[in-house]
N, C-alpha and C positions, 0 to 999 in steps of 0.2 A: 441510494434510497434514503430518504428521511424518514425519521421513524419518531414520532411523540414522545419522549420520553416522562412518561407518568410513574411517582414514588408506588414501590409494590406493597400492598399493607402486610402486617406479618403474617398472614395467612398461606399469601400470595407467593412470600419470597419464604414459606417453609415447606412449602408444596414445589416449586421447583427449587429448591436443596434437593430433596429427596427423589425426583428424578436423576437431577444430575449423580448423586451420590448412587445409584442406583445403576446408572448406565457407569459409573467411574468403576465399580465392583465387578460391574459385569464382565466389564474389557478389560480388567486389569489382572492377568494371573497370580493367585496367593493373597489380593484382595478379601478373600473371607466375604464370611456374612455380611451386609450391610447396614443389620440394624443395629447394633449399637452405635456405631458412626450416625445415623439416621435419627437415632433416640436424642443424644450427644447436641448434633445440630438445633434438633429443635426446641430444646431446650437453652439452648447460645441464641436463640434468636427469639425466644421467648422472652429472654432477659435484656436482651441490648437491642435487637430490633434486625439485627443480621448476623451473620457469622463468618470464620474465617478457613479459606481452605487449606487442605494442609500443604508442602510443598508436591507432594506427588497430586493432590489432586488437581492443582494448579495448572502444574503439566501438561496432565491431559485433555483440560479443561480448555487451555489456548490452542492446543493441537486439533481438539476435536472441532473448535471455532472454526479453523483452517480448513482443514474435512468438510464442513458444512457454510464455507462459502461458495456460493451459487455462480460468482461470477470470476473465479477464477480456473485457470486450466488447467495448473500446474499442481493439482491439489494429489496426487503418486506420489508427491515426498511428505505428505501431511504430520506422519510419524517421525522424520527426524528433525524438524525445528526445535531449536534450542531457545530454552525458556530463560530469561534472566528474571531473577526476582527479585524486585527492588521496592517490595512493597512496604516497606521504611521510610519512604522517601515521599514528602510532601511540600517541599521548597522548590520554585521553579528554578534558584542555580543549581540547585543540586542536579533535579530533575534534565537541564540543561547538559551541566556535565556528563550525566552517564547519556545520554542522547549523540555526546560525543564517541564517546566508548563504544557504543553501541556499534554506529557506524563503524570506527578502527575491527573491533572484532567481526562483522557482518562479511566486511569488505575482505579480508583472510589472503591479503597480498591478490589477488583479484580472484580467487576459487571462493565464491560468495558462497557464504552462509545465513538458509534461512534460520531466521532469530528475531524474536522479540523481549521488550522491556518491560516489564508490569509494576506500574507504580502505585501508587497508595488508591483502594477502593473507596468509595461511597460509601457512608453512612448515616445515620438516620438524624446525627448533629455536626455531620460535617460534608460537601461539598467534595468533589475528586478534584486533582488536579486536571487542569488543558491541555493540552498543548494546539495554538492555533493553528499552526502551518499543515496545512494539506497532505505533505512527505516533507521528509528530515531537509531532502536534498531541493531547490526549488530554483529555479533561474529568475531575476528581475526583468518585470517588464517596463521599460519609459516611454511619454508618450500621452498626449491625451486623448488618443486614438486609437483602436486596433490597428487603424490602416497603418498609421505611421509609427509603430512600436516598435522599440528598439529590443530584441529580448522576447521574452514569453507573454505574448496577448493576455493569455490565461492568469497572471499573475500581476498584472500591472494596476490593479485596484490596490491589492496588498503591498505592495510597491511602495505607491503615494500613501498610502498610511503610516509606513516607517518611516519614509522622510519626514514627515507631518513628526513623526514618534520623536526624530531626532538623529535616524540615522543618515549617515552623509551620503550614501548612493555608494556605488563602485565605481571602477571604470567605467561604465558605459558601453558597455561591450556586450552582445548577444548573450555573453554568457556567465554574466556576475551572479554571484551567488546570493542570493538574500539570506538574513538572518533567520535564527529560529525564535518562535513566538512563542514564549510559554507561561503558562498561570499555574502558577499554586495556589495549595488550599488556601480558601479564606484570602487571596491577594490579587491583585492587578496583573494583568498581562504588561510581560517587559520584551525586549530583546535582545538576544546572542549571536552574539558572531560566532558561524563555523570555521574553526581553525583548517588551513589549507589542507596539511597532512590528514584529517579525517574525509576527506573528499576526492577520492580518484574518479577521475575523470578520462576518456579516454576519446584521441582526438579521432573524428571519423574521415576516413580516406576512401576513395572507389578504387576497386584493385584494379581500372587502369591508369589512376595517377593522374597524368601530363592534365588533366580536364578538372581536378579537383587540386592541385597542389595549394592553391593560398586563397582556401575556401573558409580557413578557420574552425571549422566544426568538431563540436565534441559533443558528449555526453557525459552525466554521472554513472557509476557503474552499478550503483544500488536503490532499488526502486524501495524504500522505506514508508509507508502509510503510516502515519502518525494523529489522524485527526479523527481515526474511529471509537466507538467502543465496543470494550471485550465484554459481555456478557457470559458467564458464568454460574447457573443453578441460581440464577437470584441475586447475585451479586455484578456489579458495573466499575469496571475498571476504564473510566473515563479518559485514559492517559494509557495506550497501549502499544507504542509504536513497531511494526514487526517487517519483515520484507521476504521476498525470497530472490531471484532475481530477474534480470528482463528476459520477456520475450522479445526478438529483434521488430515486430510488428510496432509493438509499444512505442517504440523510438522512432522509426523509420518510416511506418504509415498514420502514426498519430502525433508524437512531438513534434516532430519535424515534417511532416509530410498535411497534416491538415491546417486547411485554409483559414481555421479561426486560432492558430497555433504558430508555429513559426513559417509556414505555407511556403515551402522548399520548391514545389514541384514547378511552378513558372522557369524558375531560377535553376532546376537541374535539365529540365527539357533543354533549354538558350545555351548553356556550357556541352548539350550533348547533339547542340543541332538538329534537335527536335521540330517539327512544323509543328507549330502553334495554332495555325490559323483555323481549324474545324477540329473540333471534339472527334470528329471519326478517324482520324489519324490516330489516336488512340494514344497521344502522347502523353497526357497523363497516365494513365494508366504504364507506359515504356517509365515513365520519369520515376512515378511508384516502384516500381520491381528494381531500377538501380540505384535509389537512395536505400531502401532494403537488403541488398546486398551489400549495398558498403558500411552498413550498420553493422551485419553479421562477420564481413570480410576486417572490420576496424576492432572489435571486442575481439574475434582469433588470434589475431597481430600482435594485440597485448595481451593476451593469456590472460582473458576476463569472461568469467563463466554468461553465456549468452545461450537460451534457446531459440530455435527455430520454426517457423508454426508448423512444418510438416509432422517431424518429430513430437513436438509435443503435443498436436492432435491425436495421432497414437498412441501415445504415454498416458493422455486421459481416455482413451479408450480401454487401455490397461487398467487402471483404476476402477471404473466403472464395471468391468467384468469380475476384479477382486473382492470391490464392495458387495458384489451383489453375490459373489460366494461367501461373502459372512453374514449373509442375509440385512445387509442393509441398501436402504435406500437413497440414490443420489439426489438431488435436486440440481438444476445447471437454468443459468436462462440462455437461451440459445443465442440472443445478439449479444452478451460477451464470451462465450466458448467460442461461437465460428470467428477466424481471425479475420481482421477487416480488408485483407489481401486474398486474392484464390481461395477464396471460401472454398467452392463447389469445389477444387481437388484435394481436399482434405478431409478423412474421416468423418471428423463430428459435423458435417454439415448436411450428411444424408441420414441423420435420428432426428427425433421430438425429444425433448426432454420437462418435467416437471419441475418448474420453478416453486417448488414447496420449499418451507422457509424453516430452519430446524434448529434447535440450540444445544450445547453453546454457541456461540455466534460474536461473527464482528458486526456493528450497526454504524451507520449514520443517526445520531441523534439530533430534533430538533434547532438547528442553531449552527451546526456545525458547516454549513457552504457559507453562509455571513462571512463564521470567523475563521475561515481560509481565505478568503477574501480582503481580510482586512475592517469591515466594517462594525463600528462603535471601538475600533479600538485606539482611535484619540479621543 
């Protein structure tokens, strides 16, 4: 979702302070009163125009984001993501750098951990830092065609912009990794190369082999969002990159499995003897369920944390009955919770759910599918 991103006047951003600080007190045991924290702020933001939270409220503040994204499923671990704070940091090497860290710690030898990095906020004389790239991790596309793209469709505008930028390309291979795009405060977007060792990758097999052996396929193992932002009581952390890790869906019925994407399914029907020749043979659909499986059967293999959408169709069912025993209320939009595979035999496909939109929050602001894209950045 794009979302306008308009400067909030100080009225604006002391008024949701005080919410946030409010709900922070409320959920947080031994928190205390609220109002002098409350008094405190508004006064810090009477004088400078905003304020700063502390590290615990910070915490809770990107945790509770998580909580109150609508469009994911996995949101039962909302409480253990680990926060890094790196709100010191307004150079895009630096910002770079721990981008790389990030990943090394996220990834935790393949037992992912969800985590995010919060870098320098928005202020009323300065500008947050970017970062352009869509997720940390991103495959190049080549090609001045979907049809004939070598790599990822989805990414081959952002592509031709870094060559443009200067960069040389990779091999040429389905699965080169593109650089990371990033803007600090007050400066120009550059780019970085991800060092190999920050990016495991894990090659995808069908567990029966002899049909897939020199198929070449892999994936990255950590689904990292980096082009959103954190909103927080009034505050905008333009630069927030966080992840948890895949669902096998992700990979299997959308990276690899959709036709504007790397569009596997022709090509796994042909290697599995699939007829082709009428849609009612149903072989999409067969070619679907066993690129799927060899998604979830290739993360097992290598001991890389992977969910299932059975599973975690239930896990957000569990959720949604805990929220709603601490008296809160979820929002979910119902065509990203049902998985885009066997909806109808998975829980969350026989509810309604209320797509109400709650803060803290992660957003798409303004500008930001451009510069995932690549566009204005030669």
């Amino acid at each position: 979702m794009e979302i306008l991103h308009e400067r909030l006047t100080t009225a604006q951003t002391a008024d949701a302070a005080e919410e946030f600080i409010r709900l922070f007190h409320r959920e947080t045991p031994g928190a205390g009163d609220p109002g002098h924290r409350i008094a405190a702020v508004r006064a810090e933001i009477e004088e400078t125009g905003t304020y700063r939270h502390t590290p615990e409220e910070l915490v809770h503040g990107a945790r509770v984001a998580w909580r109150n994204s609508n469009r994911c499923i996995g949101r039962l671990y909302w409480n253990s993501l680990r926060v890094r704070d790196r709100r010191e940091i307004t150079g895009a090497d630096e910002i770079a750098a721990e981008c790389v860290e990030h990943l090394r710690e996220a990834t935790n030898g393949g037992r992912i951990r969800p985590t995010i990095t919060v870098f320098a906020q928005e202020t009323p004389d300065r500008p947050g830092p970017l970062i352009w790239s869509e997720q940390l991790i991103r495959y190049a596309g080549y090609g001045d065609h979907p049809s004939v793209t070598v790599g990822d469709p989805r990414n081959r505008e952002l592509t031709e912009a870094l060559r443009a930028l200067g960069w040389s390309g990779g091999a040429g291979t389905p699965f080169d990794l593109l650089p990371l795009v990033v803007q600090g405060c007050d400066d120009k977007p550059r780019w970085f190369d991800l060092p190999a060792d920050a990016v495991l990758e894990v090659p995808i097999e069908h567990p029966g082999e002899d049909p897939w052996a020199d198929w070449g396929l892999r994936w990255h193992a950590v689904p990292a969002i980096s082009n959103m932002c954190l909103e927080i009581g009034g505050v905008h952390y333009s630069a927030a990159p966080f992840n948890g890790w895949y669902m096998g869906t992700e990979i299997g019925a959308r990276n690899l499995g959709d036709a504007d994407r790397y569009n596997l399914l022709p090509l796994v029907a042909r290697r599995l003897g699939l007829d082709t020749g009428s849609d009612r043979s149903l072989w999409k659909d067969r070619a679907l369920v066993e690129l799927n499986r060899a998604v979830l059967h290739s993360f097992d293999r290598a001991g890389v944390t992977i969910a299932d959408h059975h599973s975690e169709s239930r896990r957000f069912l569990t959720h949604l009955a805990r929220e709603e025993r601490k008296g809160r209320d979820v929002g979910a939009d119902w065509s990203w919770i049902v998985p885009p595979i066997s909806g109808s035999a998975t829980p969350v496909f026989h509810r309604t759910y209320e797509d109400r939109q709650a803060t803290p929050a992660f957003v798409h602001h303004e500008g930001a599918a451009d510069r995932a894209a690549g566009r204005n950045l030669v």
